[in-house]
N, C-alpha and C positions, 0 to 999 in steps of 0.2 A: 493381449495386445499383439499386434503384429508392425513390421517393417511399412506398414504403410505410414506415409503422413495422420495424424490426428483429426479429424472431422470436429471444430471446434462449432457449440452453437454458442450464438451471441447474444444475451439476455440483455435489452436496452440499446438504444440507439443513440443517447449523448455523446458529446466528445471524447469521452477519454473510450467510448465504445468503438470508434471511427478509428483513433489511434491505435489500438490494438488490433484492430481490423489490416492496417497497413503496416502495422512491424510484423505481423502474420507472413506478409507476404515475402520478406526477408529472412525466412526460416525454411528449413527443409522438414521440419518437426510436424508441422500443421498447416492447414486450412481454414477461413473462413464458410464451412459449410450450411451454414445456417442463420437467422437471425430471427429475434420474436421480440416482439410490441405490442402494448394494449392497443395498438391503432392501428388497422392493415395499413393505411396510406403512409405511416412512419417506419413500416416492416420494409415496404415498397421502395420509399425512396430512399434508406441506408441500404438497402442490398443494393438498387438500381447503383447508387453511388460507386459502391465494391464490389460492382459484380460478382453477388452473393447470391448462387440459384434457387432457394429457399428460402421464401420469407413467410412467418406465420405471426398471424395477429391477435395471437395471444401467449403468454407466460409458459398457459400448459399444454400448450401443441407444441412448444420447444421444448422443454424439459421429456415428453413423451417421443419425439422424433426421434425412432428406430434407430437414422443413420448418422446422428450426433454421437458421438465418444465421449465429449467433457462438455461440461457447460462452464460459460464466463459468465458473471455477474455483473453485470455494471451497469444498474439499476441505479435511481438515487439511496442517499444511505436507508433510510427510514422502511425501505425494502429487501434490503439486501438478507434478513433474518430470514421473510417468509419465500423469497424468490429462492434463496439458497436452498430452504429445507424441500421445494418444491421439486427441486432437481434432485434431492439426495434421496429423498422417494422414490422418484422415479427411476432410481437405481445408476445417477450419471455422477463421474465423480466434478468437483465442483473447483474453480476456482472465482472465489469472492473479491470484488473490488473494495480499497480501503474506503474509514475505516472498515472492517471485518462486519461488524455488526454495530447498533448502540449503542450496548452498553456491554459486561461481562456475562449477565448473566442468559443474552440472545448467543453470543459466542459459545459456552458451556453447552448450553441445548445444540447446537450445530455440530459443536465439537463431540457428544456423547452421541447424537443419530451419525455422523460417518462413521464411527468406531462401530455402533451396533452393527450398520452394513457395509463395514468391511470397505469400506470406499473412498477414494481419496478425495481430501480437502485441504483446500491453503488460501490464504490472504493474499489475496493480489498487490502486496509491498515491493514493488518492481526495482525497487531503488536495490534491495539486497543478494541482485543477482547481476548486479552488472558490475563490469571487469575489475574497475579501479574500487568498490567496496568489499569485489573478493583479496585484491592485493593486499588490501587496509587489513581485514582481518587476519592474513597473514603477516603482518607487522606488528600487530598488538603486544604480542610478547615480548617486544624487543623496546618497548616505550618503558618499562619498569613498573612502578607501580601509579595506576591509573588516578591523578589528581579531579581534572576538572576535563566535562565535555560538554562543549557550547555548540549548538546550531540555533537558524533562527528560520524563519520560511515567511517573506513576507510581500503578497500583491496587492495591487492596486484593482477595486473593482466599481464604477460606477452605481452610486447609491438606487438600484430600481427594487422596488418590496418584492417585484415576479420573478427577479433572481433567483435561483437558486441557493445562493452562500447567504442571500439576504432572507430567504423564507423560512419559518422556525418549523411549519409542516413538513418544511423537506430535507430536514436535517441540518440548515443554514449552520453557520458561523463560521470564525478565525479554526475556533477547534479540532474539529472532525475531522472536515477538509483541508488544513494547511499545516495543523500545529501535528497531527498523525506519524508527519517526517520527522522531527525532531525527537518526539518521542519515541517511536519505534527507533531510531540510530541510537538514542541514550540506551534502551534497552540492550542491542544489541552488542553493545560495548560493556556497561554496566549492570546489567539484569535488571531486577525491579527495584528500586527504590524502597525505601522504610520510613522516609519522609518527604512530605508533599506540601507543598506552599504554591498558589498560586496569585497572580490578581487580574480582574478582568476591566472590560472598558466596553458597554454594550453599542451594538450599532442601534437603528434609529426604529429599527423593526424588532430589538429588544434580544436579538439572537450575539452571542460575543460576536466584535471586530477585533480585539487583539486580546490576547492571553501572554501572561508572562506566567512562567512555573521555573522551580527554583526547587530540586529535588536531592535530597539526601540517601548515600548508601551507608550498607553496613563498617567498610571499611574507612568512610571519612571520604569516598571521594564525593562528588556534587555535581550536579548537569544544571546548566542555565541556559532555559530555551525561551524562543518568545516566537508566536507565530499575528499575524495581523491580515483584513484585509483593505489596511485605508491606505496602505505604500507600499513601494516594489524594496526591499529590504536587501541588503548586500546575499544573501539566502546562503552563508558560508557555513562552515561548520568544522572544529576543530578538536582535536584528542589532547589531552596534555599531563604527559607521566613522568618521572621522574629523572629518567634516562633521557628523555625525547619528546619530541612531539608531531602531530601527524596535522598539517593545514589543508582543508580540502576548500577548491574554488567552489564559486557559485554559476549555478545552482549544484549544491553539492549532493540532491538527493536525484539528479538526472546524470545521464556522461559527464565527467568531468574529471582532471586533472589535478595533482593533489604535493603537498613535498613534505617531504620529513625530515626534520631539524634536529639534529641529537643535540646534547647538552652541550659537549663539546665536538666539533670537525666543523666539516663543511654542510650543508645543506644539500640533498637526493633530491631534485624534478622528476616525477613519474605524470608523462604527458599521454591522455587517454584521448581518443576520436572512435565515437562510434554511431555504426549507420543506424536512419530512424529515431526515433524517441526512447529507444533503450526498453522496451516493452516487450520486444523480441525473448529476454531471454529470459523472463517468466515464463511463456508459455514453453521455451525448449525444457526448461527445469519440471514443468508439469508433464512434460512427455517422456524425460528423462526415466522420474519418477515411476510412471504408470507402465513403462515397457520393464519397469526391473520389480512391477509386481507388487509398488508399497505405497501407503494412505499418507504419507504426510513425506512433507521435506526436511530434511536435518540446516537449510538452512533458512527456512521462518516455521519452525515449528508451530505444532497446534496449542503447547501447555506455554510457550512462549504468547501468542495472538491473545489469549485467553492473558496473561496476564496483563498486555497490554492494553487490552479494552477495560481492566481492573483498574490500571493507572489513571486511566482518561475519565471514569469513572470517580476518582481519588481527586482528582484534578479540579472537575464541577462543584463536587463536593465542597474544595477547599475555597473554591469562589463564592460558594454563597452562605458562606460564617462571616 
């Protein structure tokens, strides 16, 4: 890698492609150099959008483009497996949008092809690179010993079957798509779980609208998450240890401000404002990474994602006993 900016290609044209696309532009790190779609006319008009000078209207004219560095994935989920591996053949290091894959064992095949070729890969979990969850993680030690972590993640979406969150072909539900945050934060406070309880509430197209899960660690402590998509949910989320505890606002898995309460004093305001959607500072973390030479990030590791697709995995599971 060199001092240049990043030649990023853009695999998918949805919204959260469009978002990345513009916290792109609030980075010194990269560029949006490319974009590819099954559809020229979708390739067309997300680059016309972004004045993006390269648009290709297919999967593997982007994963093959010469003058791409990284490919982003942000496909719907039920692709992100074979769009991924399409890239990491093609020798581009990958970043995948949540979740990661399906299920655990599409994440293990992704995860063992970048190791075979040496190339970097990460989980597009954006939440774990911006400012106020880097402080967080710098406080954890000071909370004591970690009792209980609650988030919840919940919108409101118009019951249409062609939705997306509503379609079961495209990966639809509360799950994948909303309850991902909660999960991945538990994880990354508390590792993975040893026990797994959940209950579901199906929408009307059969795919879950709201998931509740209720997970146990080894040491006694517990996460209690609930993700939905029939209401907009206070979307807060909080730490709570022995010593202390750590309350973050909503939405607590985007920018946001957060305070820490010890047991006994006064209560710490750490008030955070940041430009764009916070999307910006994955992709500097992936450039970070790739100019110092290495396949993964030490903060959303690959054996970390891989367990977390295991959880969500555990999770389905425990809904349909």
């Amino acid at each position: 890698m060199t001092n240049e900016p990043l030649r990023w290609g853009i695999m998918g044209t949805g919204g959260i492609a469009g978002a990345f696309a513009r916290d792109l532009e609030l980075t010194g790190s990269g560029v949006a150099a490319a974009v590819g779609s099954r559809s020229a006319a979708s390739a067309e008009r997300f680059a016309g959008e972004r004045r993006i000078p390269v648009r290709h209207s297919s999967y593997e004219a982007l994963a093959n483009d010469p003058d791409v560095d990284v490919v982003y994935v942000a496909t719907p989920h039920p692709l992100h497996h074979a769009n991924a591996r399409l890239a990491l053949e093609a020798g581009k290091p990958v970043l995948v949008e949540k979740p990661f894959t399906m299920n655990a064992g599409e994440a293990r095949d992704l995860v063992e092809l970048a190791r075979d070729k040496d190339l970097f890969l990460m989980e597009a979990m954006w939440t774990r690179f911006l400012p106020h969850i880097r402080h967080i993680r710098e406080l954890l030690p000071t909370l004591g010993r970690i009792v209980t972590v609650s988030a919840d993640h919940g919108q409101w979406f118009a019951e249409d079957p062609a939705f997306r969150l509503f379609a079961p072909e495209l990966g639809g539900g509360a799950l994948l798509d909303l309850g991902i945050y909660p999960v991945s934060f538990a994880s990354m406070v508390l590792g993975a779980p040893d026990r797994v309880a959940a209950m579901t509430t199906p929408a009307f197209t059969g795919v879950d609208a709201q998931t509740s899960m209720l997970f146990g660690y080894p040491g006694g402590a517990q996460a209690v998450l609930t993700c939905t998509l029939s209401a907009v949910s206070p979307t807060t989320a909080s730490i709570v240890g022995t010593d202390a505890r750590i309350e973050i606002d909503g939405p607590f898995y985007a920018p946001a401000s957060f305070t820490f309460i010890p047991r006994d004093g006064e209560p710490s305001r750490f008030e955070y404002v940041d430009e764009g959607r916070g999307l910006r500072h994955q992709a500097d973390e992936v450039a970070l990474r790739l100019a110092a030479g290495e396949t993964e990030s030490p903060l959303m590791p690959l054996a970390e994602t891989v367990s977390i697709m295991a959880t969500m995995d555990e999770v389905l599971a425990a809904t349909r006993t």
